[in-house]
C-alpha positions in Angstrom: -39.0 155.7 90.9 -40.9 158.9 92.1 -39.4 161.4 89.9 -37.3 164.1 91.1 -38.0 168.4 91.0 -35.0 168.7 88.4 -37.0 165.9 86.3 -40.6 167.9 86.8 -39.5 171.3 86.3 -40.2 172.6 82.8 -36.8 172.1 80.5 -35.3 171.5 77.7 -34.5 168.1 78.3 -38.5 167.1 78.1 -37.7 168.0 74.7 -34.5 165.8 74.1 -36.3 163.0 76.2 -39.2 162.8 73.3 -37.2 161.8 71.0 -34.3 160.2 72.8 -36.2 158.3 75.3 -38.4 155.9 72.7 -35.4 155.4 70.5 -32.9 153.6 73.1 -36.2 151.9 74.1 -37.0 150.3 71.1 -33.1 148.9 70.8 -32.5 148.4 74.3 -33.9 146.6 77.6 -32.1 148.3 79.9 -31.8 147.0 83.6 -30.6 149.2 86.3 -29.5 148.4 89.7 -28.3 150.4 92.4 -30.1 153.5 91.7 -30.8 154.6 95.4 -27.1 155.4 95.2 -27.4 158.1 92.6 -28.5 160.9 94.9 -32.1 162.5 94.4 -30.6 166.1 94.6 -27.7 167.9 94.9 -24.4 168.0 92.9 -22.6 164.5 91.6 -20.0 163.5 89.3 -21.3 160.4 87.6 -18.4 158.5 86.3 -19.2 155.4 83.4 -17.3 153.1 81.6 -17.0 153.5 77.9 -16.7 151.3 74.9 -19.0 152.0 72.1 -20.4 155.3 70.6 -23.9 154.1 71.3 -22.8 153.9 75.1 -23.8 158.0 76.5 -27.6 157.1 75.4 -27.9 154.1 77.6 -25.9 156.5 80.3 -28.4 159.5 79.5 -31.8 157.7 79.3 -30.6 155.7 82.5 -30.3 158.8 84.2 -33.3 160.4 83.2 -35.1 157.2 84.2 -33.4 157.6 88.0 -34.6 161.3 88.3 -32.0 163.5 87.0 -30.9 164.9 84.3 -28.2 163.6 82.6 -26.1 166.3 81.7 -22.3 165.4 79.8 -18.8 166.7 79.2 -18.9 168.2 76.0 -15.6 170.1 74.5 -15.0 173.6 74.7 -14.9 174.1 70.6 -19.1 172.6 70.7 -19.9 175.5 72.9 -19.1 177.9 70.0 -21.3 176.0 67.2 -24.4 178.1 66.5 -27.6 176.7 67.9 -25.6 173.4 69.6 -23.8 175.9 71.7 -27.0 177.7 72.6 -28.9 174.5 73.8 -25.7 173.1 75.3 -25.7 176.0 77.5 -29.3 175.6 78.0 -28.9 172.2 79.5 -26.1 172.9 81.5 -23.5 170.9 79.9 -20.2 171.6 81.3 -17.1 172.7 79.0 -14.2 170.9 79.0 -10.6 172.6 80.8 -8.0 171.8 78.5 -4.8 170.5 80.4 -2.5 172.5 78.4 -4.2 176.1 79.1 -2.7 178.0 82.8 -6.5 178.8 83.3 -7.4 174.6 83.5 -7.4 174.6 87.7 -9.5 177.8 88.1 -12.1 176.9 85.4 -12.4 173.6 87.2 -12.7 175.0 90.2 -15.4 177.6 88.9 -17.5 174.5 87.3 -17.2 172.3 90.7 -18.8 175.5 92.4 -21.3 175.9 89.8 -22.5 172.3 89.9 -22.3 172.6 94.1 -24.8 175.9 93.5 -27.2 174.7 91.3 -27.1 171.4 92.7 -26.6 169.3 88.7 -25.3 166.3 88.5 -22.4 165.7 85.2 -21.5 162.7 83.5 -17.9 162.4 83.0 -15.9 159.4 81.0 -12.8 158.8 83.3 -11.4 157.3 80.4 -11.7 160.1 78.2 -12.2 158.2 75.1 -13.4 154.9 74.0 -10.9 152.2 76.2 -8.5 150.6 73.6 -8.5 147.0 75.7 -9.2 144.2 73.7 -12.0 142.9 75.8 -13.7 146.2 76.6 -12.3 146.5 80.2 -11.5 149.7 81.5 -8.1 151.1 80.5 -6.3 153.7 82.4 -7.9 156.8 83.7 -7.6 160.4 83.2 -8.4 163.3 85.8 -11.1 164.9 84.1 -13.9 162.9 86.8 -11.8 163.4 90.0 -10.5 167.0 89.3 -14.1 167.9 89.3 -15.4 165.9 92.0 -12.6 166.9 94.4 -12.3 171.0 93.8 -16.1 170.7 95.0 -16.0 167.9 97.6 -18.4 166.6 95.1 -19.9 162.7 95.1 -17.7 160.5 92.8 -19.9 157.7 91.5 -19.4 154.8 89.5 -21.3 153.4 86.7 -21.0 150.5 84.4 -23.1 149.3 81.7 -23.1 146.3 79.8 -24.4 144.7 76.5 -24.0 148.2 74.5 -21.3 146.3 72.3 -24.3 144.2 70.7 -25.9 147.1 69.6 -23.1 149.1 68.3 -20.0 147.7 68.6 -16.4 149.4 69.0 -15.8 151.6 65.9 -18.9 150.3 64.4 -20.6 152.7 61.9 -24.1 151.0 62.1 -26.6 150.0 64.7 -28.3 146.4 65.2 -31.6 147.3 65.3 -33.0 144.2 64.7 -35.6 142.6 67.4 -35.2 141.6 70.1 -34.1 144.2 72.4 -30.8 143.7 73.2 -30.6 143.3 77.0 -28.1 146.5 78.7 -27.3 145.8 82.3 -26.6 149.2 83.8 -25.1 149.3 87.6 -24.5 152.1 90.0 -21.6 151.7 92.0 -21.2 153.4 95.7 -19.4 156.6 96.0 -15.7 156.3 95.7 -14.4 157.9 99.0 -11.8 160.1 98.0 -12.3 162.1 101.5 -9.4 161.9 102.4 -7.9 163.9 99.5 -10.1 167.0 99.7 -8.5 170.3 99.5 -5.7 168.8 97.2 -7.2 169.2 93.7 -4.4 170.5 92.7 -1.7 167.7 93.7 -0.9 165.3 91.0 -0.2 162.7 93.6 -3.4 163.3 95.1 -5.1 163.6 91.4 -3.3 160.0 90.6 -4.6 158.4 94.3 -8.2 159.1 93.6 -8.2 158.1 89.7 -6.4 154.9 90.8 -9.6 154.3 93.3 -11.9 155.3 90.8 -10.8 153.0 88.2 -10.9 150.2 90.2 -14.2 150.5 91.4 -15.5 150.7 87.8 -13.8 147.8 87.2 -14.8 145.7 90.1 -18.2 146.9 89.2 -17.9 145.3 85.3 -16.5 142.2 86.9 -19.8 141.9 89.0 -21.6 142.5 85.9 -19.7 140.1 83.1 -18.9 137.4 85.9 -15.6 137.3 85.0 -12.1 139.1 85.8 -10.5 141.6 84.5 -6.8 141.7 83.5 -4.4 142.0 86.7 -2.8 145.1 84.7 -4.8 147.8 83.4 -4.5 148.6 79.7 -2.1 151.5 78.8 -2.2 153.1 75.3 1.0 154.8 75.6 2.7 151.0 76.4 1.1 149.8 72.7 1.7 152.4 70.9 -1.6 153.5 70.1 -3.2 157.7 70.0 -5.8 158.6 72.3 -8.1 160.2 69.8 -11.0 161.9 70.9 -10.5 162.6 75.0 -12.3 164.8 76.1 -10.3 165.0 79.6 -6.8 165.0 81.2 
C-alpha cells in the first residue's frame, strides 16, 4: 500500500521499525486483510485480540505495514522510567487512566482530544490482559477501547490475528524461531458503530452497550479466521476464580 504522510515523515518510529520490522519477518508470514478499513488519516482506536506476549509485534509491524504508526497503551508508571519515558512520549504512546483515580474521565477525555488533534491512531487491548479462555477466544471486555473511542467520537475498529500461539504460546518464556515462518493471519474488522452512544462516555450502561458490541465483533472476526465457533458464553475470570494480572485498562 502507498504509504501514508504519518509513515513518511521523519520519526522515531523509522528507528524502532529497523529493528522491529526484520525480526517479526524472519518468524512470521503475516497475511492481512481488510486494510482499506484502517483509515489512511485521522484519529482511530484500533482494538485486537490478545493471547500471547508475542502478539503487540504482529499488531505493530501490521500497522506499520498499512500506513500508520502503531502507537499502544502503555501504563502510567512506564512513563516515569528514564529514557523509556522519554521515547514513549516521543512516539505518542498514550498513558493509561487508572479506574480508581477521580481524575480517570477527564484524562480520557483529554487523550480522546489529543488523538482527534493530531489525528494518531492507538492500539488498545479491550481485554486488558492476556484472555484466560482455554481455547484463546476472547474473554470479557474492559472499557479501556470504548471510553476512548467514544469521549472523541473516535472510529472503533476491530482486529484479530491468528497463528501468534505457534510462535509463542500463552505464558510461554521462549520463541519458536525455527523455519518455516509460521503463517499469522491478521484481519481488520469494520468499525463498530457505537453512534448511537456518543455523548455518554460517562454512563456505565452506555460504557457496557458498546464493549458488549465490540467484543462480539472481535469474536465473529476470529470465528471467520479459525472456521470454527466460539463458546455461546464469553469467558469470565471472576466466575473461575482466577486474577486479572497485568490489565492495562478498566
Amino acid at each position: 500500500m502507498r504509504a501514508t504522510a504519518e509513515k513518511t515523515r521523519p520519526s522515531l518510529f523509522w528507528l524502532l521499525a529497523v529493528f522491529v520490522v526484520p525480526f517479526v519477518s524472519f518468524v512470521a508470514k503475516i497475511r492481512i486483510r481488510g486494510a482499506e478499513k484502517l483509515p489512511r488519516s485521522g484519529a482511530f482506536v484500533l482494538a485486537p485480540n490478545h493471547y500471547s506476549e508475542f502478539d503487540p509485534l504482529i499488531v505493530a509491524v501490521a500497522v506499520w505495514r498499512l500506513g500508520r504508526a502503531p502507537r499502544f497503551m502503555a501504563k502510567e508508571s512506564l512513563f516515569r522510567v528514564p529514557v523509556l519515558g522519554w521515547a514513549l512520549r516521543r512516539t505518542g504512546m498514550i498513558p493509561v487512566a487508572r479506574a480508581t483515580s477521580v481524575s480517570a474521565a477527564k484524562q480520557t477525555i483529554a487523550q480522546s482530544r489529543q488523538l482527534v488533534e493530531h489525528g494518531r491512531g492507538v492500539i488498545v487491548y479491550p481485554e486488558g490482559t492476556l484472555t484466560r479462555d482455554p481455547a484463546l477466544w476472547p474473554m470479557r471486555g474492559k472499557s479501556g477501547a470504548v471510553r476512548l473511542a467514544l469521549a472523541g467520537e473516535i472510529p472503533l475498529i476491530p482486529m484479530v490475528q491468528w497463528g501468534t500461539q505457534n510462535i509463542m504460546g500463552r505464558y510461554q518464556k521462549g520463541l519458536s524461531l525455527w523455519p518455516p515462518r509460521k503463517k499469522v493471519e491478521v484481519v481488520v474488522g469494520d468499525p463498530v458503530d457505537v453512534s448511537d452512544l456518543h455523548g455518554r462516555a460517562g454512563e456505565h450502561a452506555a460504557l457496557v452497550e458498546a464493549t458488549d458490541r465490540l467484543m462480539a465483533a472481535l469474536t465473529a472476526l476470529l470465528e471467520e479466521v479459525r472456521g470454527e465457533k466460539a463458546p455461546v458464553q464469553r469467558w469470565n475470570p471472576a466466575e473461575h476464580g482466577q486474577r486479572e494480572t497485568g490489565r492495562l485498562d478498566s
